[in-house]
C-alpha positions in Angstrom: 90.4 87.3 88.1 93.3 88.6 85.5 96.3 89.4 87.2 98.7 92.1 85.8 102.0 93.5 87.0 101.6 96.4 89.4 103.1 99.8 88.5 103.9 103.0 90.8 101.0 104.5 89.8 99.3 101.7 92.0 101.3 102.9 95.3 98.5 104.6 97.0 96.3 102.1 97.4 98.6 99.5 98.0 99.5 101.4 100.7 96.0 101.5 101.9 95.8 98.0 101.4 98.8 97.1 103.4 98.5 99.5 106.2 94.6 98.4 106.7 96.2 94.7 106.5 99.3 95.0 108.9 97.4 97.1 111.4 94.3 95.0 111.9 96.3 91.7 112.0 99.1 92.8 114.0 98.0 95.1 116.6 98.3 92.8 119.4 102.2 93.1 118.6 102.4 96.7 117.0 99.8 98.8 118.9 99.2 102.1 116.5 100.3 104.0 119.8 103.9 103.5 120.1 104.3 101.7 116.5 102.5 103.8 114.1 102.0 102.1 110.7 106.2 103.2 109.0 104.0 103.9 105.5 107.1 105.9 103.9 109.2 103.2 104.6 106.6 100.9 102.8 106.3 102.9 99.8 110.0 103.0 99.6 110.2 98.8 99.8 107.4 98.7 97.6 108.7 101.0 95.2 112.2 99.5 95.4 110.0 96.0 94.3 107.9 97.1 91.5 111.0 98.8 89.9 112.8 95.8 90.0 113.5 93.7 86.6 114.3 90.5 88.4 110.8 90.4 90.6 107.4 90.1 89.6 104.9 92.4 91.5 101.5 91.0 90.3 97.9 92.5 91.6 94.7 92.2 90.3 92.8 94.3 87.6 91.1 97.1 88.7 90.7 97.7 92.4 93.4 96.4 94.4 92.2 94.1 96.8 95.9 92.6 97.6 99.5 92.3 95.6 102.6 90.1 96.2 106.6 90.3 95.2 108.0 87.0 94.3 111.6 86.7 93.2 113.4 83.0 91.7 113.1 81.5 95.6 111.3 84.0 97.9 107.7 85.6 98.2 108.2 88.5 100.1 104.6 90.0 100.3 
């Protein structure tokens, strides 16, 4: 697997990616009834985090089956 930094143009389907993710593995907490998936706010974060000089955003080549945002002493995603 080669791993390469992820780029806005990749926002779409990490967004699929995410909201398939957050909505099959929490919907015991978040029920898609009264806390519908916030995907703008997500794009926003994500956005804010593959911008960001100081993070690394890495996915894998081609399709993206998952990404993550590490900083110096955190991984956020």
């Amino acid at each position: 697997m080669f791993l390469r930094a992820m780029e806005r143009s990749d926002l779409d389907e990490l967004l699929v990616v995410h909201e398939e993710g957050a909505v099959l593995g929490l919907a015991a907490v978040f029920p898609q009834s009264e806390y519908p998936f916030p995907r703008e706010t997500i794009r926003e974060r994500w956005a804010v985090e593959i911008e960001d000089p100081a993070g690394s955003t890495p996915s894998t080549a081609g399709s993206l089956p998952g990404a993550a945002s590490a900083r110096r002493t955190r991984l956020s995603r």
